[in-house]
KESELUM-488739 format. One record per residue: x, y, z of N, C-alpha, C in turn; residue number from 0. Coordinates in steps of 0.1 Angstrom, whole numbers, plus 2048, in hexadecimal, padded with zeros to 3 digits. Example, Ala and Ser with C-alpha at 12.3 -4.5 7.8 and 13.67 -1.06 7.14 Angstrom:
BEGIN
884:7C7:84E:87B:7D3:84E:884:7DF:84E:0
880:7EA:847:889:7F5:847:881:800:84F:1
***
This chain:
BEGIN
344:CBA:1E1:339:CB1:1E7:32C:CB8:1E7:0
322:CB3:1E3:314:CB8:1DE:30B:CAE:1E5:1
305:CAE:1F5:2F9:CA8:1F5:2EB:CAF:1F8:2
2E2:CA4:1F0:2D7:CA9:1F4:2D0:CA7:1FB:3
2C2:CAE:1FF:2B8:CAA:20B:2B4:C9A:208:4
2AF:C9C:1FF:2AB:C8C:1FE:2B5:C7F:201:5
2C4:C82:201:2CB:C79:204:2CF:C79:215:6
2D1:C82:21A:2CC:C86:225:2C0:C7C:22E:7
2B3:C84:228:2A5:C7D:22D:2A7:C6A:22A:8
2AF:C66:223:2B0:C5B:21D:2B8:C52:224:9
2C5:C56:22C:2CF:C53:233:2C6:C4E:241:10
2BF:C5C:245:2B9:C5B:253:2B0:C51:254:11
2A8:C4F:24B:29C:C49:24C:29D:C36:249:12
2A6:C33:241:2AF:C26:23F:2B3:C22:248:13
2BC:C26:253:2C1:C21:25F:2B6:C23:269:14
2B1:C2A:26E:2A0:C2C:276:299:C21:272:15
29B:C1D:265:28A:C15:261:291:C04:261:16
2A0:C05:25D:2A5:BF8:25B:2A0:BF1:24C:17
29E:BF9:243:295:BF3:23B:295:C00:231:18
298:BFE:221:294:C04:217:288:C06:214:19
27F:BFF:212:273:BFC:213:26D:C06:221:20
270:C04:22C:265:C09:235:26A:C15:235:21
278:C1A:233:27B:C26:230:279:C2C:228:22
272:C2B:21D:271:C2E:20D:25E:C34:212:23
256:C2A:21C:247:C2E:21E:248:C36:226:24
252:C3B:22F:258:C46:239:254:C55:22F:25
25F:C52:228:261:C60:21E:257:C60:20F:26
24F:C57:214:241:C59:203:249:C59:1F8:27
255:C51:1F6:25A:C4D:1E8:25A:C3D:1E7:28
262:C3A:1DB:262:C2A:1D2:26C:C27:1DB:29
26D:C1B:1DC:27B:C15:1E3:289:C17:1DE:30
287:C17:1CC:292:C1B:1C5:294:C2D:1C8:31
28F:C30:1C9:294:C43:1CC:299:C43:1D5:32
298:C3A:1E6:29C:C3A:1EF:2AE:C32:1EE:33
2AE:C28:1E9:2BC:C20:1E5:2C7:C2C:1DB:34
2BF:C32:1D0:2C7:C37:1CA:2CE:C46:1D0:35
2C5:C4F:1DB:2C8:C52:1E3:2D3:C52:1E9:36
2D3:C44:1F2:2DD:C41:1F9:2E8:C3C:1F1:37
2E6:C38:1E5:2F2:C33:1E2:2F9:C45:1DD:38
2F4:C4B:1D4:2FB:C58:1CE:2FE:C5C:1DE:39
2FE:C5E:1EA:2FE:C66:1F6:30E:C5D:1F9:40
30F:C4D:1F8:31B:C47:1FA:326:C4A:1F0:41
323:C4C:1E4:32A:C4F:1DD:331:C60:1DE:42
329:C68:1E1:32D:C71:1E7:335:C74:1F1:43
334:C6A:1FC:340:C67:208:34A:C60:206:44
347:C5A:1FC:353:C4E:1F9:353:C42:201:45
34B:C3B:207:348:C2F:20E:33A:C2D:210:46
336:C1F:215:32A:C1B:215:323:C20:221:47
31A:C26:226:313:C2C:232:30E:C21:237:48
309:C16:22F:2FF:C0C:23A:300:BFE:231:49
303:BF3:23C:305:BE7:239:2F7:BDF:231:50
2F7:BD9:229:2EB:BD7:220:2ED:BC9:224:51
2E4:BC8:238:2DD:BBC:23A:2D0:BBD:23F:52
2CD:BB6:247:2BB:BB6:24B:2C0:BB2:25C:53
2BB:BC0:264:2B5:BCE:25E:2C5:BD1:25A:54
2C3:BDB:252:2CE:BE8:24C:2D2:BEF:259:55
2E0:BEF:259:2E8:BF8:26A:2F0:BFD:260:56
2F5:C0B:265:301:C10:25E:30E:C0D:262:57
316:C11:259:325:C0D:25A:32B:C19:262:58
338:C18:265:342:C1D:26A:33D:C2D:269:59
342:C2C:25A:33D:C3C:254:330:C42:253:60
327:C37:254:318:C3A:257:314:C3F:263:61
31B:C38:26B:317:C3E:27D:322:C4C:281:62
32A:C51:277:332:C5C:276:325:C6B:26E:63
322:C65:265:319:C72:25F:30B:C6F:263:64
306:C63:26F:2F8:C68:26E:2F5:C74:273:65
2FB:C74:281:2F8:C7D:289:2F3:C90:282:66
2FD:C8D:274:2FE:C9A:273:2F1:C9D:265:67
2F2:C91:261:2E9:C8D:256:2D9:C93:261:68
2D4:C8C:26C:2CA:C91:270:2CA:C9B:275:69
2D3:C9E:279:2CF:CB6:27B:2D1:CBB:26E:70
2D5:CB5:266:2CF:CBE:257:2C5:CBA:256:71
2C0:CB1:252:2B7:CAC:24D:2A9:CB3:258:72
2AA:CB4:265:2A2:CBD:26F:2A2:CC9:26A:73
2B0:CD0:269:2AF:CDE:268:2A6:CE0:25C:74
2AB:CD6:250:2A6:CDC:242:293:CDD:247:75
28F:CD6:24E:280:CCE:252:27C:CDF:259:76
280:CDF:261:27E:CEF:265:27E:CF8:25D:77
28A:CFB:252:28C:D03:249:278:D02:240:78
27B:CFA:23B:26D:CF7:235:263:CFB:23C:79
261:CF4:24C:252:CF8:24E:24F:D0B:251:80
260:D12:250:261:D21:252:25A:D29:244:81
25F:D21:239:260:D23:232:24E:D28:22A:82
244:D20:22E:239:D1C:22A:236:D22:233:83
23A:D28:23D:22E:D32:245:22F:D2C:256:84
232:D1F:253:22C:D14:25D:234:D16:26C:85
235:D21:273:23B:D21:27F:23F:D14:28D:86
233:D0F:289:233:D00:294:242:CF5:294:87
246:CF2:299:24B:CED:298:246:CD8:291:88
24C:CD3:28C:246:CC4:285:254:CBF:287:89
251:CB2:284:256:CA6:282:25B:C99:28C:90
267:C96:28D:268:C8A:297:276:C88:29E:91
276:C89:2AE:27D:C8C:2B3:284:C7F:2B9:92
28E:C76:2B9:290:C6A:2C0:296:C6F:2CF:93
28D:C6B:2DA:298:C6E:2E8:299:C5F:2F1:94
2A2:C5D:2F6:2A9:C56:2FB:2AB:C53:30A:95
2A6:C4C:30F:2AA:C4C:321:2A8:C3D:321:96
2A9:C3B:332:2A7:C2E:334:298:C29:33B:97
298:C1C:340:28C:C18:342:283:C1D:34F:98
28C:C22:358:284:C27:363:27A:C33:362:99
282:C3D:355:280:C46:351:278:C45:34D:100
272:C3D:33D:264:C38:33A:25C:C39:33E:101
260:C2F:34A:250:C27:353:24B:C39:35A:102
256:C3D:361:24C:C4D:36C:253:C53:369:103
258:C59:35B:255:C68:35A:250:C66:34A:104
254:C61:340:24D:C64:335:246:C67:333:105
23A:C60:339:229:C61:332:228:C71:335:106
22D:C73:340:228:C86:340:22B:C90:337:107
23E:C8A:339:240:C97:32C:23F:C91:320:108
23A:C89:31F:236:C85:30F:227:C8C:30D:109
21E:C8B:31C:212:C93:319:211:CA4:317:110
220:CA7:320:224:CB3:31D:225:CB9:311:111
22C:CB5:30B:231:CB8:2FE:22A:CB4:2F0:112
21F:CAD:2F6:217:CAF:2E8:20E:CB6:2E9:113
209:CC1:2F7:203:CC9:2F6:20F:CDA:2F4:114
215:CD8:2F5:221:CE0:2F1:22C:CE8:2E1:115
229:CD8:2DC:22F:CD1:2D2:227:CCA:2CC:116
217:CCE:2C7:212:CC1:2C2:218:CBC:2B5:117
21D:CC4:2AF:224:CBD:29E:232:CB5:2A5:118
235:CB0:2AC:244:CAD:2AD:23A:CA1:2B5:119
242:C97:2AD:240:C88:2AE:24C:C84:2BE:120
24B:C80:2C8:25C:C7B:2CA:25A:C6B:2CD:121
263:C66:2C8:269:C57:2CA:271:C52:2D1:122
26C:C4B:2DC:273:C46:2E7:283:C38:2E5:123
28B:C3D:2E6:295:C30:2E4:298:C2B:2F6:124
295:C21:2F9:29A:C1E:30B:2A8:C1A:308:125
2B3:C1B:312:2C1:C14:311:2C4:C15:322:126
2CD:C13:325:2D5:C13:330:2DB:C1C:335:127
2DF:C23:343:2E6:C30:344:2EE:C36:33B:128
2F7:C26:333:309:C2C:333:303:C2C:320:129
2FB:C26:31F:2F8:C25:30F:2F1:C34:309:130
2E6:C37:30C:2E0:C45:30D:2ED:C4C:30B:131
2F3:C56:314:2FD:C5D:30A:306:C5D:2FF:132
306:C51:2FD:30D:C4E:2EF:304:C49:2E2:133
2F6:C48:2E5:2F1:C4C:2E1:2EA:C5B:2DA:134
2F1:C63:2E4:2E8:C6E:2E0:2F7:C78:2D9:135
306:C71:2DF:30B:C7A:2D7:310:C73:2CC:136
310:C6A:2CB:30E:C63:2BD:302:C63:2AF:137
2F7:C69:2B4:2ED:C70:2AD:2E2:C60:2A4:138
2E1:C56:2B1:2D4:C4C:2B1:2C7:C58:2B7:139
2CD:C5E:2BE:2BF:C69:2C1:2C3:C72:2C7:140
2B1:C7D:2C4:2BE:C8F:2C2:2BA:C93:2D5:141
2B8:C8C:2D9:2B4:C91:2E9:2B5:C82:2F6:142
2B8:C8A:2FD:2B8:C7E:30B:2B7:C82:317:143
2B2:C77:320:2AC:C7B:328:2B8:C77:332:144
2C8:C7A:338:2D6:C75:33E:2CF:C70:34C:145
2D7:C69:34F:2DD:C69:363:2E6:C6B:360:146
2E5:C74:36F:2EF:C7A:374:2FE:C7D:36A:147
2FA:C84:35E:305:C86:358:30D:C91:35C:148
31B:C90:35A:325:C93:35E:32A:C9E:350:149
326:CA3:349:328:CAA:33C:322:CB7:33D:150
319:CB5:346:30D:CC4:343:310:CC8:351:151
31B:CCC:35A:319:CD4:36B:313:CDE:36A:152
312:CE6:35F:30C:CF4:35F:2FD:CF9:359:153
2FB:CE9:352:2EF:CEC:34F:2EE:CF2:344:154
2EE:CF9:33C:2F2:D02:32F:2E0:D03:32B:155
2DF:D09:320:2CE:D0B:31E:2CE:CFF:314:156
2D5:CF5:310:2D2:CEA:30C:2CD:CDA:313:157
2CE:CE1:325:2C7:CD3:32A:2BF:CDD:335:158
2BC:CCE:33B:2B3:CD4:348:2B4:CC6:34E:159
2B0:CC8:35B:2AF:CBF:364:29F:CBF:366:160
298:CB6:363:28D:CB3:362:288:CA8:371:161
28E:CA0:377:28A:C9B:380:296:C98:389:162
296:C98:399:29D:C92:39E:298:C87:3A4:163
29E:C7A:3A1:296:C6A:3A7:29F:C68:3B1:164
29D:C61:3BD:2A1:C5B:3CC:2A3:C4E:3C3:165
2AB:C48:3CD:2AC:C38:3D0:2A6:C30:3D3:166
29F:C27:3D8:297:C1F:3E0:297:C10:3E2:167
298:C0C:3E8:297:BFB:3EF:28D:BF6:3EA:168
28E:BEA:3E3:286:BDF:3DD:283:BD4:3E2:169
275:BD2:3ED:27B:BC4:3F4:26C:BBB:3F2:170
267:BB5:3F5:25D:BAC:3F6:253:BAC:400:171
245:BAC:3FB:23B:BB3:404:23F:BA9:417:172
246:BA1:415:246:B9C:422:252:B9B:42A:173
259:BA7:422:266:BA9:42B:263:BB4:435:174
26E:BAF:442:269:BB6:450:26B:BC6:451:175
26F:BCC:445:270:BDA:44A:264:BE1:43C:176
25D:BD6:436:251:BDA:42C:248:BE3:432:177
243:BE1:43D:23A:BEB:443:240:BF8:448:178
24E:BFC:447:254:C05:452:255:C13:441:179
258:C20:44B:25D:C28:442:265:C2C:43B:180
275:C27:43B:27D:C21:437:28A:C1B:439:181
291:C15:431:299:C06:433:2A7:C0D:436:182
2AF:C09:43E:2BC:C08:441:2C5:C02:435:183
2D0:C06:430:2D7:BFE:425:2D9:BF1:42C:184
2E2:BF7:439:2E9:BEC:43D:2E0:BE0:43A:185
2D0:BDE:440:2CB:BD5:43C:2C6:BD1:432:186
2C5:BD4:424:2CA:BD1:41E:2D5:BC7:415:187
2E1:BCC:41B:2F0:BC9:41B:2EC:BB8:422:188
2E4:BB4:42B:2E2:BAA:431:2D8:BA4:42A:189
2D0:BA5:425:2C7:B9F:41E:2CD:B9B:40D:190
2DC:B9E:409:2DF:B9A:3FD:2D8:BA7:3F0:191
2E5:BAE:3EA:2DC:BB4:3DF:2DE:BAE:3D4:192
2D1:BB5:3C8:2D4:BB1:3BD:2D3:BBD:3BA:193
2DC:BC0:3AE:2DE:BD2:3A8:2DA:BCC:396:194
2DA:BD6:38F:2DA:BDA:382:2E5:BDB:37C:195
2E8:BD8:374:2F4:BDD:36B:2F2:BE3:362:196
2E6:BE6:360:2E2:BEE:355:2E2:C02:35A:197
2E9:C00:363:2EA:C0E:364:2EE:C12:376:198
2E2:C0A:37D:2E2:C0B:388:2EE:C08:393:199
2F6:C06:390:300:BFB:398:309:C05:39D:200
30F:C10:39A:316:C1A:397:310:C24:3A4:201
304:C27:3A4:2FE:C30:3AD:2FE:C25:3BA:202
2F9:C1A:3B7:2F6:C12:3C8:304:C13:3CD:203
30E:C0D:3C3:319:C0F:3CC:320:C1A:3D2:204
31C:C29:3CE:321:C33:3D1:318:C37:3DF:205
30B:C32:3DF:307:C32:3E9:30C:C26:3F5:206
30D:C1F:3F5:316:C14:3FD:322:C20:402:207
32C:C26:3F9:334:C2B:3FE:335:C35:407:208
327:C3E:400:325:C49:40E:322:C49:41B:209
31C:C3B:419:316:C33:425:321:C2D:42E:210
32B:C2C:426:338:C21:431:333:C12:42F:211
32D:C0F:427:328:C02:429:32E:BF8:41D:212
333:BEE:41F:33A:BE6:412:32D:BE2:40D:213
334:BE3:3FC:32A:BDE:3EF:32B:BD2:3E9:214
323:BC8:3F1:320:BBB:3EE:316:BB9:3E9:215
317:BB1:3D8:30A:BB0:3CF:30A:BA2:3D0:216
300:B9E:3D0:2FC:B8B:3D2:2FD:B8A:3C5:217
2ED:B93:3BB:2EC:B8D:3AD:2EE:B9B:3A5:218
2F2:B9D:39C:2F1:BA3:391:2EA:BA7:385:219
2E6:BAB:37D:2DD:BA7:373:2D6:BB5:36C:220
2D1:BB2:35D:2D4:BBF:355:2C5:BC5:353:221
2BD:BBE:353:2A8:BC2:34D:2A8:BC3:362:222
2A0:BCE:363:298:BD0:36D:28C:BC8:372:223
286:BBF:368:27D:BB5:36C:282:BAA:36B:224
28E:BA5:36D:296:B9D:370:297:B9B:37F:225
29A:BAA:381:2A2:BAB:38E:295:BAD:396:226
28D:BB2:393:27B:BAF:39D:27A:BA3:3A0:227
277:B9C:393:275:B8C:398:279:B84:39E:228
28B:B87:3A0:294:B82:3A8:296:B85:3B5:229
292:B92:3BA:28E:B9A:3C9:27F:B92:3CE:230
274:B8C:3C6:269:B8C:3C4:268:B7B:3C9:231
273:B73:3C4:279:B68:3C2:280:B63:3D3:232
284:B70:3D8:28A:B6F:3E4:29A:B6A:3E4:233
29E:B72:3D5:2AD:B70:3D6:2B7:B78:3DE:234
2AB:B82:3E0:2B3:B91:3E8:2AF:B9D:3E6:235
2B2:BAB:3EC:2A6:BB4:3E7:2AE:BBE:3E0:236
2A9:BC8:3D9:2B5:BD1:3D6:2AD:BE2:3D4:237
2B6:BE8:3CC:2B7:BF8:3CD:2BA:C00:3C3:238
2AC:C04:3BC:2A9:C08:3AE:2A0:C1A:3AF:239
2A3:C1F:3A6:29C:C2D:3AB:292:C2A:3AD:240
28B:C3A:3AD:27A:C36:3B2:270:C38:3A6:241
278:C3D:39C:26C:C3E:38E:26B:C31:38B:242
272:C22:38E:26C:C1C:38C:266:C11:391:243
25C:C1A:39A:254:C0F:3A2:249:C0B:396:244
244:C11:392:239:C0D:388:23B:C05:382:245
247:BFE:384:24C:BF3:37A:24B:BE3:387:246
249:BE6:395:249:BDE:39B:23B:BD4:39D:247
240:BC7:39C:238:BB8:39B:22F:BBD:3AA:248
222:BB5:3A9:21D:BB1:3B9:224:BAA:3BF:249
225:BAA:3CB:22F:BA3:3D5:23C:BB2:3D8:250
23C:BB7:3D2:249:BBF:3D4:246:BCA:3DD:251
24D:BCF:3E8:24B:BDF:3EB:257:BE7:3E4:252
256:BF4:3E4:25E:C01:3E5:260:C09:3F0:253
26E:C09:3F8:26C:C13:404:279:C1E:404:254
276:C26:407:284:C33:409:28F:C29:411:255
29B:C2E:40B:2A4:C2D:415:2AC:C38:41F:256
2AC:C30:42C:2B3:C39:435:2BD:C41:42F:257
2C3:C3E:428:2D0:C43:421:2CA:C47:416:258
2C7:C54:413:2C3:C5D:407:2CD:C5C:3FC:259
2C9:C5B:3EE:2D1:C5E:3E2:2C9:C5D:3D9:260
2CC:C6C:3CE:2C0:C6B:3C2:2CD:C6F:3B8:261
2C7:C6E:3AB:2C9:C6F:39F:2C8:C7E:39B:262
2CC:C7F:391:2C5:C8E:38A:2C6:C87:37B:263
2B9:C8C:372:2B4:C89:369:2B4:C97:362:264
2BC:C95:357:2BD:CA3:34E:2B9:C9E:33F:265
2B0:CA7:33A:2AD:CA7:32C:2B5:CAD:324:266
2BE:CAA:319:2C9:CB1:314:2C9:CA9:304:267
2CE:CB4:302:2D4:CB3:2EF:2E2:CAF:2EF:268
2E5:CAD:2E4:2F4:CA9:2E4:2FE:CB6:2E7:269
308:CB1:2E8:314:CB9:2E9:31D:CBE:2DC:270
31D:CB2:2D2:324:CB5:2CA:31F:CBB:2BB:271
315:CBC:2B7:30F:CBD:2AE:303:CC9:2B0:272
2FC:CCB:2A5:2F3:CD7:2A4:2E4:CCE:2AB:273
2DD:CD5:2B3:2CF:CCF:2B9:2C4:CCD:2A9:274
2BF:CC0:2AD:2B2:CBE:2A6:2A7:CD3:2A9:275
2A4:CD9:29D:29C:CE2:2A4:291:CE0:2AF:276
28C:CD3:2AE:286:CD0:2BD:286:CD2:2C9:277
295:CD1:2CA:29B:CCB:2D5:29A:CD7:2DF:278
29F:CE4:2D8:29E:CF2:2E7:28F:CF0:2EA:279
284:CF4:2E3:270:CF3:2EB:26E:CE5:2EE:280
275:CD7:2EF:271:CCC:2F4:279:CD2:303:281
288:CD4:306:289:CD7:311:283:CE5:319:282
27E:CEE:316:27D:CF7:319:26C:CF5:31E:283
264:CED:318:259:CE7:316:257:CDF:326:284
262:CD7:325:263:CCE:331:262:CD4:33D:285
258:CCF:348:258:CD3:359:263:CCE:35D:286
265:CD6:366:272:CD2:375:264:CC9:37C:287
266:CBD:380:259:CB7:38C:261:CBA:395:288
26C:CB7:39B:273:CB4:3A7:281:CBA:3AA:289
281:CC2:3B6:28D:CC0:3C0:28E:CB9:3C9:290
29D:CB6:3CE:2A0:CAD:3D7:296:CAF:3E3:291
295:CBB:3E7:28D:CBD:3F2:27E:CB9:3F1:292
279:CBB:3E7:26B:CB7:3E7:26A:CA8:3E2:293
274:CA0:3E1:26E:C94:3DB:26C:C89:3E8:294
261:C87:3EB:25E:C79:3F7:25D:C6E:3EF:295
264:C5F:3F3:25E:C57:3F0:252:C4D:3F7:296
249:C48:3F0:241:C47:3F8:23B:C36:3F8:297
238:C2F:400:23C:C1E:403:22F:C18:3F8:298
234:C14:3EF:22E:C0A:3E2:224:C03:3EB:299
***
């Protein structure tokens, strides 16, 4: 078996772009160099890497060799810019978290890291707690931003914990404990919750349990501006970290709860595979903002 860079660069950039064509203006070739590419690279595996519909997704065996297809195709990218002199690091990094994450922490270390890292592009993919790591060890993208993952206890020099986020009560500028410093679950628990299923549902109820207090959800539901509108709506109030208040409508407050519980936010590469060369100076790059101790939340 004989592959080359170009089949490689060709694989990656097809399933990224969804498209021969946008993938083909990716890599400054004809659309036909990019097809024939891929086809000599299947032929070489012995099956088809990507289903030929609109957009283009890969197959079985396609989501088996990306992962590996893009750390070569990185490494070779480094090899080259070593090669020419060019110490800097270049190119384009996909990382992965979810939306609270976005909204209050991104903008910084994205501002971080382009003064750090200015050649290194990175591309945000948003997903859900439980999606994100199978994401990242499946190789849609070479970095992520976890909750509370359970894979890294020790930390290894391949992650960092970059933020620790609290909890917080979501209720409506005219609910009676809106002006106070912060909310009791129990009440709460009386006022009807609505949770997330998009990640969040998992931590509220673990806090429920440390509390002694039974976990009664009124509504359920998966987008975060769903669940504002519906608190906002007066279906019930609920309990979302605090990175994402910036995401909250007028009419809404944010307040601590009596009952403390935060997250830990770790920046990490995969486990099973070789790191994009990015990936050690984007974490290493990254500020610690927060310990448990220093983090206050403070009333929207």
């Amino acid at each position: 078996m004989s592959l080359t860079v170009q089949q490689l660069r060709a694989l990656v950039a097809v399933i990224d772009r969804g498209s021969f064509t946008l993938a083909a203006s990716d890599l400054g070739v004809s659309q036909s160099a990019v097809s024939h590419a891929l086809a000599s690279m299947e032929r070489e595996l012995g099956g088809a890497l990507v289903m030929r519909e609109t957009p283009l997704t890969p197959t079985p065996l396609g989501h088996r060799v990306l992962a590996h297809a893009r750390s070569a195709a990185a490494a070779i990218d480094a090899l080259e810019s070593a090669a020419r002199g060019d110490e800097s690091l270049q190119g384009v990094v996909r990382l992965g978290t979810v939306p609270t994450v976005c909204q209050g922490l991104m903008p910084s270390l994205l501002e971080e890291w382009a003064i750090a890292l200015p050649g290194v592009r990175i591309e945000v993919y948003e997903g859900d707690d439980d999606e994100i790591p199978e994401w990242l060890e499946g190789g849609l993208v070479d970095v992520a931003i976890l909750v509370e993952p359970t894979f890294l206890p020790d930390l290894p020099g391949g992650s960092k914990i970059v933020d620790i986020d609290e909890f917080a009560a979501v209720v409506r500028d005219d609910h009676p404990f809106a002006g106070g410093d912060a909310i009791p679950l129990e009440e709460l628990a009386i006022d009807g919750l609505i949770v997330s299923t998009g990640g969040c549902e998992s931590h509220v109820q673990r806090l429920h349990e440390s509390a002694g207090i039974d976990f009664n959800v009124r509504h359920r539901v998966r987008e975060m501006s769903t669940l504002f509108a519906m608190v906002k709506q007066g279906f019930g109030v609920s309990i979302v970290p605090s990175l994402g208040r910036g995401l909250l409508p007028r009419g809404l407050t944010m307040l601590p709860l009596v009952e403390r519980q935060a997250r830990r936010l770790v920046l990490a590469g995969p486990s099973n595979r070789e790191h994009h060369p990015a990936v050690g100076p984007l974490i290493e790059a990254a500020s610690t903002r927060r310990t448990m101790s220093q983090v206050e939340l403070a009333r929207v």
